[in-house]
C-alpha positions as CSV (number, residue, x, y, z in Angstrom):
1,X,-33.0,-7.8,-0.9
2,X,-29.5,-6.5,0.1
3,X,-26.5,-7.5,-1.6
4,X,-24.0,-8.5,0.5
5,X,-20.5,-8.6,-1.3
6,X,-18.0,-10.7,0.4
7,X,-14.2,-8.2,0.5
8,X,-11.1,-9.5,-1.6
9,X,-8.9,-11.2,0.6
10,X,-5.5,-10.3,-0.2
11,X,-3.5,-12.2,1.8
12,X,-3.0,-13.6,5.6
13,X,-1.4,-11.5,8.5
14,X,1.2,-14.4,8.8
15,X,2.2,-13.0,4.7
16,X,3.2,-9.0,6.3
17,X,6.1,-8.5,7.5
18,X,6.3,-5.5,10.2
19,X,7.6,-2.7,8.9
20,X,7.5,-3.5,5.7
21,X,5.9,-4.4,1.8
22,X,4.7,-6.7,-0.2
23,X,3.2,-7.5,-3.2
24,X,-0.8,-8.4,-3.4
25,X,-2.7,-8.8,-6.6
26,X,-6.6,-8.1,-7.3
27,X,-8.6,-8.2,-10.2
28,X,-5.7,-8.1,-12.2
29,X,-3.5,-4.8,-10.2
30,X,-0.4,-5.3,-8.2
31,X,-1.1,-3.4,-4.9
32,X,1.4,-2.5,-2.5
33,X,0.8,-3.3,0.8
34,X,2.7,-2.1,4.0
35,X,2.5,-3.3,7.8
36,X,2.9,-0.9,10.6
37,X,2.4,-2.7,13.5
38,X,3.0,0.8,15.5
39,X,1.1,2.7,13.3
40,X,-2.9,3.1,13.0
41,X,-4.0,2.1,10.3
42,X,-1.6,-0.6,10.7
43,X,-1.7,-1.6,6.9
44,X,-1.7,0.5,3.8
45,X,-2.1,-0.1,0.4
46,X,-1.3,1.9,-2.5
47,X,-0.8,0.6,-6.1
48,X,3.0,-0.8,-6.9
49,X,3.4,0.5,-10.5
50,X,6.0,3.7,-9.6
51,X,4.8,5.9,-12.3
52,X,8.6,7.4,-12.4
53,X,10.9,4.5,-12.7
54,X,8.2,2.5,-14.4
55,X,8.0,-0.9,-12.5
56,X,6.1,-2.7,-9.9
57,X,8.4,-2.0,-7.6
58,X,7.3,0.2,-4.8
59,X,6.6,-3.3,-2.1
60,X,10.0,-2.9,-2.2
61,X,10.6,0.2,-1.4
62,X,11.7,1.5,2.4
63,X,8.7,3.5,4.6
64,X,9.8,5.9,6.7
65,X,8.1,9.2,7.6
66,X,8.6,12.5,5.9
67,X,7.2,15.6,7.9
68,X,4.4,13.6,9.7
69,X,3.4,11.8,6.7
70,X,4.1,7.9,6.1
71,X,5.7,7.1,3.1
72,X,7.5,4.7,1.2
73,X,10.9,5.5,-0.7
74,X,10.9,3.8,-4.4
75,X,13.7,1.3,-4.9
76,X,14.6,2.8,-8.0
77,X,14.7,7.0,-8.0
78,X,13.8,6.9,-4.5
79,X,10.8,9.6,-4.9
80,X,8.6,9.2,-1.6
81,X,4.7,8.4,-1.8
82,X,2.6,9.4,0.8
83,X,0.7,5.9,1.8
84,X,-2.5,7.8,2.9
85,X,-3.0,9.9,-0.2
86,X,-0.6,8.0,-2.5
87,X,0.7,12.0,-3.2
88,X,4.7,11.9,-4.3
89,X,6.5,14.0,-2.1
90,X,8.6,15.7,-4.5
91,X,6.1,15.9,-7.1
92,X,2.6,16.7,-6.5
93,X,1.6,16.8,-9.9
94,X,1.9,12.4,-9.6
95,X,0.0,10.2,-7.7
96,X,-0.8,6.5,-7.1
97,X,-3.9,5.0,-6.6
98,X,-4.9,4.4,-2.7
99,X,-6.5,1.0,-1.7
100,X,-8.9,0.8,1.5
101,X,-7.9,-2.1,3.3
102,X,-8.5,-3.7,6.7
103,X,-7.3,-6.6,9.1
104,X,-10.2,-8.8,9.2
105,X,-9.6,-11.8,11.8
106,X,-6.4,-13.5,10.2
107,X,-6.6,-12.0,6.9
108,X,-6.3,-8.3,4.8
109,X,-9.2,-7.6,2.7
110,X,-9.8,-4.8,0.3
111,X,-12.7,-2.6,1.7
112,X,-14.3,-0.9,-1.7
């Protein structure tokens, strides 16, 4: 028998707003999750505890791109994470955790 585990729905495309974050929660972690309607993937999510400033913050922060990669600049020291890796730009030596997510019909769902 295969066990077929339905995906976290964590929210509905009409909740993104292009270009920017927002703030999802599952099993009890705030993830940060970014729509790039131009991009593919067109949503990312990382976690939005900035290890730096110490706050969820980091659905607030501004993405951009820094030498090909797509990041997001925190709202509080302004430190870029990569959204792919969740790698800080200026330090290597931090990182945030990296969700897999996906548009399923009218909805993003966490993949794993």
């Amino acid at each position: 028998m295969t066990d077929h585990k339905q995906p976290t729905v964590l929210c509905k495309i009409s909740d993104l707003i292009p270009n920017s974050g927002i703030c999802a929660k599952a099993q009890g972690t705030q993830i940060a999750l970014f729509y790039l309607p131009e991009e593919t993937p067109q949503v990312y999510a990382i976690g939005n505890w900035d290890p730096i400033g110490k706050a969820n913050v980091l659905s607030r922060g501004i993405v951009g791109d820094i030498n090909q990669r797509v990041v997001v600049a925190s709202p509080l020291y302004k430190q870029h994470f990569d959204l792919v890796t969740g790698e800080c730009i200026e330090d290597s030596e931090v990182t945030l955790p990296v969700f897999a997510v996906e548009i399923n019909e009218d909805s993003v769902v966490l993949t794993d």
